[in-house]
Each structure stands twice: as C-alpha cells, then as structure tokens.
C-alpha positions in Angstrom: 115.6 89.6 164.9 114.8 93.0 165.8 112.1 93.3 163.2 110.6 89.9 163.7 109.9 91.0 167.6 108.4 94.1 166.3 106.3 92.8 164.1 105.0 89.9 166.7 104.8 92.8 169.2 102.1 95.0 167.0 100.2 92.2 165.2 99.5 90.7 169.0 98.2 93.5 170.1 94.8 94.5 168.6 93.7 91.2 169.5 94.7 91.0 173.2 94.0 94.5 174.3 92.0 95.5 172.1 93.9 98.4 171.0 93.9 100.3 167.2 95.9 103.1 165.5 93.9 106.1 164.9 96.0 106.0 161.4 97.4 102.8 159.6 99.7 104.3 156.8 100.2 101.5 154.4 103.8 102.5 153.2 106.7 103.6 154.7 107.9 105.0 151.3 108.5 109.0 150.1 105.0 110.5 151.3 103.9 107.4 154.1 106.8 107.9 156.6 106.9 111.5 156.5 103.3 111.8 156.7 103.5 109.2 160.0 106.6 111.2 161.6 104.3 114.6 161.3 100.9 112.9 162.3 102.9 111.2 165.2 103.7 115.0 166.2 100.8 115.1 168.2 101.3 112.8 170.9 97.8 112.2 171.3 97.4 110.4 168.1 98.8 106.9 167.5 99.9 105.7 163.9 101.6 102.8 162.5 103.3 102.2 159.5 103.6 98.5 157.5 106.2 98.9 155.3 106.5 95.6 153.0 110.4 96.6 152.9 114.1 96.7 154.7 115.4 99.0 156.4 118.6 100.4 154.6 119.3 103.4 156.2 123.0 102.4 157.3 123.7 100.8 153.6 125.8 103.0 151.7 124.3 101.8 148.6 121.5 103.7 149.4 123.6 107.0 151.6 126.3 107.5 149.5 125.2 110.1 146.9 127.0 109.0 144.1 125.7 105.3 144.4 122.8 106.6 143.0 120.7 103.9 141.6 122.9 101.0 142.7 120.1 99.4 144.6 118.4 98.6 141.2 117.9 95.2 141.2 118.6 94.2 144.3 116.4 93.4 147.6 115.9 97.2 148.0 113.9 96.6 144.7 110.4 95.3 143.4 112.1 95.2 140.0 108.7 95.7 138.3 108.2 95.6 134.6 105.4 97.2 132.3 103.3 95.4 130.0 104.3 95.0 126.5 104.2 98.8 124.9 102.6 97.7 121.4 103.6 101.7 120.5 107.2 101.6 121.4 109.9 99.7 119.3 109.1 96.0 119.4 106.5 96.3 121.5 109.3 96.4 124.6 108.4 96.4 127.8 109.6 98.8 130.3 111.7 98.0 133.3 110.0 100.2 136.5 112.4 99.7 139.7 110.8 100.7 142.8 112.0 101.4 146.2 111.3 98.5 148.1 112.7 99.8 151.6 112.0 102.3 154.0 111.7 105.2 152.6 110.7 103.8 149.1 112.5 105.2 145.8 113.4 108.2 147.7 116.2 105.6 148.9 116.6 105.0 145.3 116.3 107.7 142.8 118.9 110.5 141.7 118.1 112.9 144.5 116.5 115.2 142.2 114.7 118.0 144.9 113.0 120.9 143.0 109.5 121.9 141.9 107.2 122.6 139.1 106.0 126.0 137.6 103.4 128.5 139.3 101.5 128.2 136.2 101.0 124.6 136.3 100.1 124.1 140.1 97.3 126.6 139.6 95.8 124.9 136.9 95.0 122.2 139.1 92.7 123.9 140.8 91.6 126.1 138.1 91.6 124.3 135.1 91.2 120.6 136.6 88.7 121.9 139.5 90.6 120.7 142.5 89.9 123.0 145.4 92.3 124.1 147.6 95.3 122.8 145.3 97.0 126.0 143.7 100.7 127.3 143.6 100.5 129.0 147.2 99.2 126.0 148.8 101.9 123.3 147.0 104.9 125.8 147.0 104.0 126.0 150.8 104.2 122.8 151.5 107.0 121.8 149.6 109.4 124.4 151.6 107.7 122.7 155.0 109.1 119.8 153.6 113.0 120.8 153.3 115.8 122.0 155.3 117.5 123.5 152.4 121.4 124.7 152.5 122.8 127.1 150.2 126.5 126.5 148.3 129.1 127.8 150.0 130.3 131.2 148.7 133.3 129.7 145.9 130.6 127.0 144.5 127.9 130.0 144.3 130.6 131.9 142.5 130.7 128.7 139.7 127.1 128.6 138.7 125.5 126.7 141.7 123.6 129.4 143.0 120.0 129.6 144.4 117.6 132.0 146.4 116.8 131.7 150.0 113.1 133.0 149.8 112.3 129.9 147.9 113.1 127.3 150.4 112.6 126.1 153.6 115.3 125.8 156.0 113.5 124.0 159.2 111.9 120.6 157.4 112.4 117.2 157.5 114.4 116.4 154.5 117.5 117.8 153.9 118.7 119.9 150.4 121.6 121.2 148.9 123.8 121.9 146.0 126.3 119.7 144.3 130.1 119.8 146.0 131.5 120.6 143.0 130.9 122.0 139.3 131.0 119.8 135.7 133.2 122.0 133.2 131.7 120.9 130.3 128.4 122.8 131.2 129.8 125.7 132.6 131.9 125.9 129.9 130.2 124.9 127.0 126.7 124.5 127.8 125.2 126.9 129.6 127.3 129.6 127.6 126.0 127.9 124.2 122.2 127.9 125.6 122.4 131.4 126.8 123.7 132.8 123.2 120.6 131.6 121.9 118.7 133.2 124.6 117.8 130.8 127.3 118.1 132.7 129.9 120.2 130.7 133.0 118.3 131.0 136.4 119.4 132.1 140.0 116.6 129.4 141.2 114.2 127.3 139.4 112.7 126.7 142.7 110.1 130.0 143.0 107.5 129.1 140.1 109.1 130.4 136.9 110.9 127.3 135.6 111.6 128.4 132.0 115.5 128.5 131.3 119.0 126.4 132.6 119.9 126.1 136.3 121.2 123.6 138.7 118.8 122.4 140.2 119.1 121.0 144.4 119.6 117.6 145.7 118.3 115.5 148.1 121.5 115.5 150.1 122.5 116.4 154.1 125.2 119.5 153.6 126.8 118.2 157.0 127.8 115.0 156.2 127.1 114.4 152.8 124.5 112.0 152.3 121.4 111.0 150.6 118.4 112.8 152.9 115.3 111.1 152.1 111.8 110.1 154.1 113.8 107.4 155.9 116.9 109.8 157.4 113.9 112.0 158.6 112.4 109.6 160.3 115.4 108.5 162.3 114.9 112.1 164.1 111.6 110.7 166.1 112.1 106.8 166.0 111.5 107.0 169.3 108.5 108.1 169.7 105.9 105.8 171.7 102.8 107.2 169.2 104.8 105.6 166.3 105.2 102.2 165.2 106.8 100.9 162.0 107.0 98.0 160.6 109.3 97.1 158.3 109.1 93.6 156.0 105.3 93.4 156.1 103.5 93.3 153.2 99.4 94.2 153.2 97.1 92.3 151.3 93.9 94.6 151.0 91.5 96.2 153.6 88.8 94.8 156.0 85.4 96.2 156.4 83.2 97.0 159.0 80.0 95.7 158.5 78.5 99.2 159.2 78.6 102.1 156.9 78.1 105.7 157.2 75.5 106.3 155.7 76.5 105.2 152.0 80.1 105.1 152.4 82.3 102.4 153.6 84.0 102.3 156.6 87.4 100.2 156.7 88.5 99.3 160.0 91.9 97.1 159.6 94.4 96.2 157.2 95.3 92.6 156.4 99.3 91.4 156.2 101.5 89.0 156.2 103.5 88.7 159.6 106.8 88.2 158.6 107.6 86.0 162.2 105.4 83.5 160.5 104.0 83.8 156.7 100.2 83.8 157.9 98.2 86.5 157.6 97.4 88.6 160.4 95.1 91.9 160.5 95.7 95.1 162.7 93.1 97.6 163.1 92.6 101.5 162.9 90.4 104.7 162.9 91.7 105.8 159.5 93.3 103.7 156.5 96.0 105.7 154.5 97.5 103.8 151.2 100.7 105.7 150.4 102.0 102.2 148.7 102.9 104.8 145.4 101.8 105.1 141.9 102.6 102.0 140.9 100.9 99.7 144.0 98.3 101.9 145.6 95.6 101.7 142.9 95.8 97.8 143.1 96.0 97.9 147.1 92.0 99.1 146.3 91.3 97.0 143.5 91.9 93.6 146.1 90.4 95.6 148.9 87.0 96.0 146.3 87.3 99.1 145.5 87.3 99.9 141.3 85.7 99.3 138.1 83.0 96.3 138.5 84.1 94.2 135.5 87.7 94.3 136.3 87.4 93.6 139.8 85.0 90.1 138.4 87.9 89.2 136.7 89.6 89.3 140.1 87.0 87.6 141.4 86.4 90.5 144.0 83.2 91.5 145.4 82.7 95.3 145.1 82.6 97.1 148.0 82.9 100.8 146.1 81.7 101.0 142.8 84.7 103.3 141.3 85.7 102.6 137.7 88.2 105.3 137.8 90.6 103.2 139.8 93.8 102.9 138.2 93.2 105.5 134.9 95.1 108.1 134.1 98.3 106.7 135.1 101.1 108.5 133.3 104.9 108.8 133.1 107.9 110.8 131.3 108.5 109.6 127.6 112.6 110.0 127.6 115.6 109.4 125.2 118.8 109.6 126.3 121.9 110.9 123.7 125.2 112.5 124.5 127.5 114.3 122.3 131.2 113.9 121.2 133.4 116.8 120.2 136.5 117.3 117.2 139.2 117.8 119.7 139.9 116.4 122.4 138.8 118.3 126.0 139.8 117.7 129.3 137.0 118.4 131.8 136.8 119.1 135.8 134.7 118.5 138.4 132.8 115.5 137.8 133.7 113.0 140.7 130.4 113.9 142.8 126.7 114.0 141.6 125.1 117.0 140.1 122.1 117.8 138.0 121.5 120.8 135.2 118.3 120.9 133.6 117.1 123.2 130.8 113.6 123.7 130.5 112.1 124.6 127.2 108.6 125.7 125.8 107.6 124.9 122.6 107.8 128.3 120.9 111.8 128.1 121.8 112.7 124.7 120.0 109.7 124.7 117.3 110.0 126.5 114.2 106.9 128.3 113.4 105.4 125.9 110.8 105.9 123.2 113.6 104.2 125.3 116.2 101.3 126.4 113.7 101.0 122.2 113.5 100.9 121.1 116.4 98.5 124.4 117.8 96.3 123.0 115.0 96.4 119.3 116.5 95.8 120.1 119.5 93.0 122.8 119.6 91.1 121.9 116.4 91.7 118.3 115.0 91.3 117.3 118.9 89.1 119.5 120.0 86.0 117.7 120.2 87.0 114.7 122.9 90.8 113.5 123.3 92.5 111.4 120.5 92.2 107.4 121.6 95.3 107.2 124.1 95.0 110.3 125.6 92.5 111.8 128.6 90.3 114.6 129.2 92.9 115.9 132.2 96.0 115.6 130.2 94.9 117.1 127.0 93.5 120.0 129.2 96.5 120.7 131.0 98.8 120.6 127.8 96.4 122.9 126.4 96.8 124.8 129.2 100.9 124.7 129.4 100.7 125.3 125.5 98.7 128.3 125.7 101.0 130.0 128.4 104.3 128.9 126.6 105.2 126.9 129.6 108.3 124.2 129.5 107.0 121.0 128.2 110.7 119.3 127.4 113.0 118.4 130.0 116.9 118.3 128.5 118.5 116.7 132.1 122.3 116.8 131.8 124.1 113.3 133.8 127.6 114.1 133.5 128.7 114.3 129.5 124.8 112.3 129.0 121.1 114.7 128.4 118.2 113.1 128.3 115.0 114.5 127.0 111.9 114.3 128.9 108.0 114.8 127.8 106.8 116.8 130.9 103.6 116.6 130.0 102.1 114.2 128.0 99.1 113.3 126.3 99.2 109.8 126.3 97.2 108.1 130.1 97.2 104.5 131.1 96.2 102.0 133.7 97.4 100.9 136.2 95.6 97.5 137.6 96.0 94.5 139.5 96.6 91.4 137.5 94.7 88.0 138.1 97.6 85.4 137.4 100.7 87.8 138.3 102.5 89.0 141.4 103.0 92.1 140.2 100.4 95.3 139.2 99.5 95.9 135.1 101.3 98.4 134.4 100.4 100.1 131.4 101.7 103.8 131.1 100.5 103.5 127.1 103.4 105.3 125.6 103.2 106.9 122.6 99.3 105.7 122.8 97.9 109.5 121.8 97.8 109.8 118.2 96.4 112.8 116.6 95.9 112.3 113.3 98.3 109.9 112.9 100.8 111.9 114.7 101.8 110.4 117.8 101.9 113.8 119.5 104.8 112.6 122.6 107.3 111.1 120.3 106.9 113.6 117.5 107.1 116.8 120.4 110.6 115.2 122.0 112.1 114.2 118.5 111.5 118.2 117.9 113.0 119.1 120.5 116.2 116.9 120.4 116.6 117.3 117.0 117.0 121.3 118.2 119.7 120.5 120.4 121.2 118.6 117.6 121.3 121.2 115.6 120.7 124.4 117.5 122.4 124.1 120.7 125.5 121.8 119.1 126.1 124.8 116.5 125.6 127.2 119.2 128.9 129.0 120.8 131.6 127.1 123.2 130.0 123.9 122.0 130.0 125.0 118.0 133.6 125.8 118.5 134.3 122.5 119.2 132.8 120.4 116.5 130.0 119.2 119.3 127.6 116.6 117.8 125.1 114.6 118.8 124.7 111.0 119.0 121.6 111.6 116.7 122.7 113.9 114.2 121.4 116.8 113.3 121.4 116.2 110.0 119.2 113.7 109.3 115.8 113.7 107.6 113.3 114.6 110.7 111.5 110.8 109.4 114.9 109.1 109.6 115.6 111.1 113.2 112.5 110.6 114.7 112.6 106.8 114.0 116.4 106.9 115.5 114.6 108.2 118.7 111.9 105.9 118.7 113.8 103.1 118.7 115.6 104.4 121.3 112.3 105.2 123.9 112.3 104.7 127.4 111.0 105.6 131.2 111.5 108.4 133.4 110.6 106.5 136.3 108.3 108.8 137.6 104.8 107.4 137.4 102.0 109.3 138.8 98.1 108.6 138.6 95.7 105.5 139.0 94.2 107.3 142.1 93.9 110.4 140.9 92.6 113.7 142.7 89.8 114.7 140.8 86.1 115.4 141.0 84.7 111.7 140.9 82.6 112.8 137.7 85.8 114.0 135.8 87.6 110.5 136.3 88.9 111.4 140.2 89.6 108.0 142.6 90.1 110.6 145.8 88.8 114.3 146.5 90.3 117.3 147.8 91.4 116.1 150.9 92.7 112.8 149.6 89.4 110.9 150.5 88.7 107.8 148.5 85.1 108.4 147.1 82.3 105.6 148.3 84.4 105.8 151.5 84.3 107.4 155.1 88.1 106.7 156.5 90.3 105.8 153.5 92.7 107.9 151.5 95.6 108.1 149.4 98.7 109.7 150.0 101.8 109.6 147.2 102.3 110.8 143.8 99.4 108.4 142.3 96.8 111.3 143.4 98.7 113.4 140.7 96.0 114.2 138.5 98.4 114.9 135.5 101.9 114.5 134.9 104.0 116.8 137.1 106.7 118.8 135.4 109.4 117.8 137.5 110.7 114.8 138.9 108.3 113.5 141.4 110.0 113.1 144.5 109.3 116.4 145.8 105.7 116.4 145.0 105.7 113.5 146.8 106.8 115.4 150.2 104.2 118.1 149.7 101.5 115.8 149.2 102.3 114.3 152.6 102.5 117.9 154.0 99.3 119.2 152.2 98.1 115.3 153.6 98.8 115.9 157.3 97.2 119.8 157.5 94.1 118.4 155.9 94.0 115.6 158.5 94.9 117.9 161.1 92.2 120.4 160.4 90.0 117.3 160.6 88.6 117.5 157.1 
C-alpha cells in the first residue's frame, strides 16, 4: 500500500503544481540510487528515482551473505536471456539474471568489491581518448564509494589481509573481509601458486593486480550483511529532496519541442503508475538512465535515440541520429571446473562466503611458442582493422594489456569450484531493443572474434585452464595430493579446448551499449556521461564502460556514480 500512495503522490504532482525534479534518475539500481542519495546531498536540488522494482532490503534472501544468488529467478529478477550464441556449443543461449529491486544486482551478485589495474584505467583516457578518466580519478572515486573494514587481527594472521591506504573508510557502501578462511586454499592453493612464482598480494585493491589475494566483500562488518546501493540509501530515506519510486517501470523519454541549439532537450519521462497500469509522465531539468548495461541502451532506442534503420524497424522516429547505440556491448567468457584429490582431505572454514582470485598475464600461463602466436595474431594478422566480431576499442585495449603483461585471465576460487574468466575480450556485441519481445537483444557475440580462424577468447582461456591443469595441479601442497582437474591436463589441447567449449558460459557482468567514447570512435555519451545529440540526458552504470573492465563490475559501477555526481556538481 505504501508504495501505491507514493507513486499516486509523485505522478500527481507535476501536473497539479506544476512542479519537476531537477534530476529524474531512471533506476534505482547499483549506480542510480547512490548517485540520487549524493545528488540529494545538496538540499537545494530535488531528484527522484523510478525504480521498475521491489524493495527487498528486509528479505534475507537478498541480506544474508551466504544466500548469494538465491534471488535468481524470482520477482527480484528480470530473468533475461541472450539471443542464440551461433559460436558457443549448440548455438545456446545465455541466461542473464538481473537485479530487479532496489538496488539492482548489487542485491544480487556475489558481493565481489575490488578494482581493476592502474594500467588499465589509464588507458582509457590515454589509449581510448576519454578525458578526465585515468587511475587517479577512478581509484578516487571508488574509495569515496566504500566504508571499508579491515579483518580482525587472528583472520589477518590467516591470509585475509589488506592495506588501509587503498580504501575508503567514510563511504556509502560498506566492505570487508570474509569471517573466516577456506583450508583448501591456504593450504594447498596459494602455497602451490606461489612455488611457481605467483607472487600472493597484501591488497589487490592499489592498482597492481597481478598475483593471488582475497579479495573484499560487499558486506557490513557490524552486523554481517550484504551492503549494497539499497542499505546506503536507507541512511537518507528521509530526506524531503528525495523521492523514490519503487515498482514503476519507464517507457522512454518526452521531448520538448525546443532544442538547444542542435541538441535535444528531454523534459519528462513516461511510466507506468503502478496504482493503475496507465501511463503517466513526470517531468525534470535533467534525465539520467542508470537502468544498466543490459536495459539502458534500449531505454534510448524507444526514446529515438540510435541507429536510423534499427529504430524504423521499431517503428521510432529519430529524435538523435546515434548509430552507436547499443555496440560494443561485452561480457566475461567463463568456464567453470573443480578439482578432486587421491586421498581423502578434510577441509575448514567454509560455512561463510569468501572469494580468492589469481590474476594471470599471458607470459605466466603461455609457453613461449603460444605467446609468439598469439603476439603474431594480434599485432600483425589483425593489424590492419579488427577481425569480424571484434571492435576497434577492444582490440586496442588488449593490445594495450598484452604489451604491459597485464592479467587478462581471471581463476575465481567458490569454495572447492575456480572458474576462469576472459578479462578482456576481443569479441563486442549489441545490445538493442527488440520489435516483438519484452525483453532487450542481447547479443554479447561470444567467441565472435576469430583471427584467422582462431577464435582468440576461447583459445586464450582454454590456455590458461589447461595451465592449471597441469601446472598448478602438479604444483606443491596440491601435487602432493594427486589434485586433478575436471578437465585433465592430459588431453590433446584440440580435445581440451573442445571439452571447454562445450562447457562456455557468462560472467554476468555486461558492460557497454552506451559507451563513453568520442562519438567518432563509436561513443553513445562523452566525458561527462552526456548523451551526444542531447542537452540534459546522460548515462550512469556500467553500460558507459567503454571496454570490458578487469574486475567484476559492481565496483565500477559505484565510481561511475561518484565520478557521475562531481561532474554534475561542477556543473559540466
């Protein structure tokens, strides 16, 4: 009832007092409601926030830590599902569960809370020409984002260490470290990686992510709970600058009839009000999507905003000529193994959720006639325009990574379960509204870069699992005990690599379709998150990534709507 009156309450408005928001965030997801709670700081600017969601922040499906993921396929979720992948075993499609609640899949996800490499955030503004977007500037605002809290001293003393000058402690969303300690990678893994030389890290967290570590979750050290965008916002509910609106879904935007010189101004957002199933419209200053990777792109395409012929099979009028709308969408390539052991072991510490991640660059888990290939694919059989599949940004950056020896695999230990994850890579897809469906296109065209014949992704992770398979299982504690893979190590690398492929799936974390960029390198939005063609719209969320991130996106997602709210702030 509560949110019915609400939602009654704000659609009435506009019309009978004329009011608007100087900020409609459409969202109330990972980057939307923090960006609201720190635009709302000001008490002289009013925002609201239509979220199309619930509000579970008392269900402890979603609090309790170790429920991750439990609110898959329930109302929490728009249980989305990708196209048919024609370069994945029987052309499957991918399931892409999305967080459909306040706070979006930052009420959903595994928690993971840590950050990419110092190398890689610089290269977007040196090597893919975005201004103002470098390490300092990110790095900055992803410790504004947390209110991070060592392990205490006996936990520290186990392996979960980290370093206080790279966090924040006074930010929104809480981290910390797990409550406890899995044996079997103290034990056996981390001792096996570090006899072959990876080098186990204090912190991840300052820029250099090369090596093992534990990496931080999303969870309040008080109470133990999931801290995400929704928890934070429960600190300023209250606020009379701030309305949100949860089970109200937009449509597109409305606009004015007058422009800014060439650029379109919106000036309200149409939705459904959830009191009555009609569509109602509220109106604002400034329009910010932050509806994510996977829904903003098509929030422009219905608002006419995109690529001319795919908006006539929409049967939109075009309001912003943009064909970069919903390219260069992108997301992890994964395979997930495990491995068994000749004896029998008896392992600790596994009753609350934790995360260990090993980071490898290509020069650690390629032997030198693979390196000497793949260098050759990449900077001379490509080297003239990307391989079909792939994009200009993407084959840049991995250059880029390649070059500096930077982590491009992911091995993310879940308990006795690692999965392998492609960082970075080459293949880009589209992400697009769809004529006859209720849900977007989503196409993140795995395996869709071939070089060659090479389909560079799925031959780079088969590589690299094929090392743990062999390398790391041989490798000290774990070699003593007979540790194998569920692939073995043995095989053929043909009959391996088909073992893997069959076995492909998603990350989850899908980035692009609005990409930061300059608009004549295949951008949707500019430095400061602007949609080009437009005077008052922007994007906030991971779908302005212009590449894939190397690290789970939820982070990212925080900065973003840090980075957002200076930018707005500073009135640029």
């Amino acid at each position: 009832m509560f949110i019915l009156i609400v939602s009654l309450v704000l659609s009435l408005l506009p019309a009978a007092c004329g009011a608007a928001y100087d900020y409609i965030i459409v969202g109330g997801g990972t980057s939307g409601l923090l960006l609201s709670m720190l635009l709302s700081a000001d008490p002289n600017v009013t925002v609201a926030v239509l979220e199309a969601g619930l509000d579970g922040r008392d269900d402890p499906l979603i609090t309790v830590p170790e429920n991750e993921g439990a609110i898959v396929g329930t109302a929490y979720d728009w249980a989305f599902t990708s196209v048919a992948q024609s370069n994945l075993y029987q052309d499957a499609s991918i399931a892409y569960p999305l967080g459909r609640t306040l706070g979006g899949s930052s009420a959903m996800n595994f928690m993971i809370y840590h950050r990419a490499s110092t190398v890689e955030f610089d290269a977007w503004e040196s090597v893919l020409n975005i201004s103002g977007w470098n390490w300092e500037t990110i790095y900055t605002a992803f410790k504004a984002a947390e209110n991070f809290t060592a392990a205490p001293t006996a936990l520290e003393q186990e392996g979960l260490t980290s370093d206080a000058a790279y966090h924040g402690f006074s930010g929104p969303v809480a981290g910390t470290m797990s409550r406890n300690v899995f044996s079997l990678w103290e034990d056996y893994v981390v001792p096996s990686l570090e006899e072959l030389g990876v080098p186990k890290l204090i912190d991840a967290d300052g820029g250099e992510t090369t090596g093992v570590r534990y990496v931080p979750l999303a969870v309040n050290a008080t109470s133990y709970t999931r801290s995400y965008s929704a928890t934070a916002y429960t600190a300023v509910e209250g606020r009379s600058n701030l309305d949100v609106l949860t089970n109200t879904t937009v449509k597109r935007l409305l606009w004015s009839d007058n422009s800014v010189g060439e650029l379109a101004v919106a000036n309200a957002v149409e939705y459904v009000d959830p009191s009555t199933g009609s569509l109602a419209t509220l109106n604002a200053s400034n329009i910010i999507l932050s509806a994510g990777s996977i829904q903003s792109a098509p929030l422009l395409e219905s608002s006419g905003i995109g690529d001319p012929l795919i908006l006539s099979t929409l049967d939109i009028p075009v309001v912003v000529d943009l064909p970069a709308v919903g390219t260069l969408f992108q997301d992890h390539l994964t395979y997930a193994g495990s491995f068994s052991f000749n004896t029998t072991l008896q392992f600790t510490g596994d009753q609350y959720i934790q995360a260990l991640q090993d980071y490898a660059q290509p020069s650690r888990f390629l032997s030198s006639e693979d390196y000497a290939f793949a260098t050759d694919l990449l900077f001379n059989v490509a080297e003239a325009t990307p391989p079909p599949g792939a994009s200009n940004a993407s084959l840049t950056m991995l250059r880029t990574l390649w070059t500096a020896d930077e982590p491009l695999i992911e091995f993310g230990w879940f308990l006795g379960f690692v999965t392998g994850y492609v960082l970075h890579p080459l293949s880009s897809g589209t992400i697009h509204a769809a004529p006859s469906s209720t849900q977007p296109a989503i196409d993140p065209n795995f395996n869709g870069a071939q070089i060659n014949g090479t389909a560079f992704d799925l031959w780079l992770l088969s590589k690299a699992l094929q090392y743990y398979a062999t390398k790391v299982a041989s490798a000290g504690p774990l070699g003593a005990v007979g540790a194998e893979f569920s692939v073995s190590g043995d095989l053929p690398f043909d009959t391996f690599q088909n073992t893997v492929f069959a076995g492909l799936s998603s990350g989850s974390h899908p980035t692009g379709g609005c990409v930061m960029m300059p608009r004549d390198q295949g951008g949707v939005v500019d430095e400061n998150l602007q949609v080009y063609g437009t005077a008052n719209v922007r994007v906030v969320d991971a779908s302005v990534v212009p590449v894939s991130p190397g690290q789970h996106t939820m982070g990212l997602a925080y900065a973003i709507a840090v980075r957002a709210a200076e930018i707005l702030r500073a009135g640029l």
